[in-house]
ROSE-4610 file (N, C-alpha, C; in Angstrom, 1 decimal, always signed):
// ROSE-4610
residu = [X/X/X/X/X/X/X/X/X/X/X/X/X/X/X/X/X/X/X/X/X/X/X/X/X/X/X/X/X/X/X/X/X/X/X/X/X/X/X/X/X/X/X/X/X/X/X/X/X/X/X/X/X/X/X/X/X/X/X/X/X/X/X/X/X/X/X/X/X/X/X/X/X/X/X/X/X/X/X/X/X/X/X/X/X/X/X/X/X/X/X/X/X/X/X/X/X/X/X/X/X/X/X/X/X/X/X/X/X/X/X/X/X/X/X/X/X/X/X/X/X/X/X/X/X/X/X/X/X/X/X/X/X/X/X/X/X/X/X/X/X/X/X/X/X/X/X/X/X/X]
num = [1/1/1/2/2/2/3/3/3/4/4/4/5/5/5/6/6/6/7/7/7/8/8/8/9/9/9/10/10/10/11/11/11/12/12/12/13/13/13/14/14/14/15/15/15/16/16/16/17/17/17/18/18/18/19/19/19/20/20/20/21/21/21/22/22/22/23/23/23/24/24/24/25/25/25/26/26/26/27/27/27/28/28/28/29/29/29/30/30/30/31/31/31/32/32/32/33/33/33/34/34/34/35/35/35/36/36/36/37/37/37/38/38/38/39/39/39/40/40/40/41/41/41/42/42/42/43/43/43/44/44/44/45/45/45/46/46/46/47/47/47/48/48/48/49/49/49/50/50/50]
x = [+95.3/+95.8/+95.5/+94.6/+93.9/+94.7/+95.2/+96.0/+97.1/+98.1/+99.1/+99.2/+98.2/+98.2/+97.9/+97.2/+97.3/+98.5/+99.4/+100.6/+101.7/+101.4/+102.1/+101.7/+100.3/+100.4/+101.3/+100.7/+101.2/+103.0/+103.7/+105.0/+105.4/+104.7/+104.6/+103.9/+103.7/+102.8/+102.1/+101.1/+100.5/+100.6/+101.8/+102.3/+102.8/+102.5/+103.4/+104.9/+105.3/+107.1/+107.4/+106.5/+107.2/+106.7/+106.3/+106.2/+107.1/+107.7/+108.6/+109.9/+110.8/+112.2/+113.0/+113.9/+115.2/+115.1/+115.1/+115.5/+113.9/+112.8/+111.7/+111.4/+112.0/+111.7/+112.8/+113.9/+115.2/+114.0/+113.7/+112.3/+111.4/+111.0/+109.5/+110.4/+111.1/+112.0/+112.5/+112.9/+113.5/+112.3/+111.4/+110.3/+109.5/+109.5/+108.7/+109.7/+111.0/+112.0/+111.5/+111.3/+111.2/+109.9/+108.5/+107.6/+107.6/+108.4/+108.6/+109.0/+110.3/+110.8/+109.9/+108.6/+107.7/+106.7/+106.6/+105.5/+105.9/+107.3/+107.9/+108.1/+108.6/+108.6/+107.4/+106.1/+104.9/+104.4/+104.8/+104.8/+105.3/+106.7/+107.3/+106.6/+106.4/+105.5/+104.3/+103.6/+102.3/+102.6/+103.9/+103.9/+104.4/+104.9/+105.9/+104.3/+103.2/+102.6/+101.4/+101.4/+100.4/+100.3]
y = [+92.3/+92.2/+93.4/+93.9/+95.1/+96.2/+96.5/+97.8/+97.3/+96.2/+96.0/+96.5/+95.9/+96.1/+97.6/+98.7/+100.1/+100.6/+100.3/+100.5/+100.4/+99.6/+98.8/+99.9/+100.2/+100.9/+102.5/+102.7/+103.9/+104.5/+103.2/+102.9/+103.3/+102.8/+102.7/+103.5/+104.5/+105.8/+105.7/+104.3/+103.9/+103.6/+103.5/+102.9/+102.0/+100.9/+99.3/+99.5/+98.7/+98.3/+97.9/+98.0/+97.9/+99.2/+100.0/+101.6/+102.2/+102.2/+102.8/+103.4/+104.3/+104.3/+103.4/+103.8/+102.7/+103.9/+104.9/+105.7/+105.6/+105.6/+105.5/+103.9/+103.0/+101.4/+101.2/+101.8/+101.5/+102.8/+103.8/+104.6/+103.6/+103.4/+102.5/+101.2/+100.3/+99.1/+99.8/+100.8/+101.3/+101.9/+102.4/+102.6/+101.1/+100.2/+98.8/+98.2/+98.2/+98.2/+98.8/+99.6/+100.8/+100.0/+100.1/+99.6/+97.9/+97.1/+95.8/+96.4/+96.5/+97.1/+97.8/+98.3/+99.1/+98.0/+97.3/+96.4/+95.3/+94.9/+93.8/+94.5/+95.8/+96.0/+96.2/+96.9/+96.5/+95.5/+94.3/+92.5/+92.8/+93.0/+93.0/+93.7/+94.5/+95.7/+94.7/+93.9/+93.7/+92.1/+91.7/+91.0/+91.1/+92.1/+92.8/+93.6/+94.1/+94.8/+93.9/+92.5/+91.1/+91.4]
z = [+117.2/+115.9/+115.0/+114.9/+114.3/+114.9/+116.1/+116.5/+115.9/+115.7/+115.1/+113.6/+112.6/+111.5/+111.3/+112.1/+112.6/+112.4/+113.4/+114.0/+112.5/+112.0/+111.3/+109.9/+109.7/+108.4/+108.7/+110.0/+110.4/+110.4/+110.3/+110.2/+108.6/+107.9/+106.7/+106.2/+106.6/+106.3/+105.1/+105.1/+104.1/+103.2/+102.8/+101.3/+101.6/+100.6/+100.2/+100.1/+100.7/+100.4/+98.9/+98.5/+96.7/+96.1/+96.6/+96.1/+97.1/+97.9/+98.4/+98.1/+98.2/+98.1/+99.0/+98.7/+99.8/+101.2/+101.2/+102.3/+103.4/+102.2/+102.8/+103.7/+103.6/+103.3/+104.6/+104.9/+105.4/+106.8/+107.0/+108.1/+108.5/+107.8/+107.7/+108.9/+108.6/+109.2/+110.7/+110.9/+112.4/+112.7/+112.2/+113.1/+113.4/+112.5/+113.0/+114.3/+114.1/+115.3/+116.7/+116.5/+117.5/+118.5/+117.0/+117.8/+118.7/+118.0/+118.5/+119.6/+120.0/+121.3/+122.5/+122.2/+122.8/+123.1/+122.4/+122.7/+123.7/+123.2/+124.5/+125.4/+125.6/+127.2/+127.5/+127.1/+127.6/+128.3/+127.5/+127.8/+129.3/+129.5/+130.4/+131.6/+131.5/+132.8/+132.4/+132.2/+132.4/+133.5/+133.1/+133.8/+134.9/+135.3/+137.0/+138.1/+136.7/+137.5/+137.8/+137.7/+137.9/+139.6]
C-alpha cells in the first residue's frame, strides 16, 4: 500500500488535485491509467509464473 501511495504521489508529481490545472489533472489521470494497467499485468505474470 505504501509503494502505491508512492506511485500515486509520483503521478501527481506531488501536488493535490485541487491545486492542479485541467491539463495537469487530465496527466496526472493517464499516468494513474497507465500505472493500473502495469500493475494488473504484473498480477497476471505472477500468476502464469506460479
Amino acid at each position: 500500500m505504501l509503494m502505491n501511495g508512492g506511485i500515486k504521489m509520483a503521478a501527481n508529481r506531488g501536488k493535490r488535485t485541487e491545486n492542479m490545472s485541467a491539463d495537469e489533472r487530465k496527466s496526472a489521470q493517464s499516468a494513474n491509467q497507465s500505472i493500473q494497467k502495469a500493475r494488473k499485468g504484473m498480477r497476471i505474470m505472477r500468476r502464469f509464473m506460479r
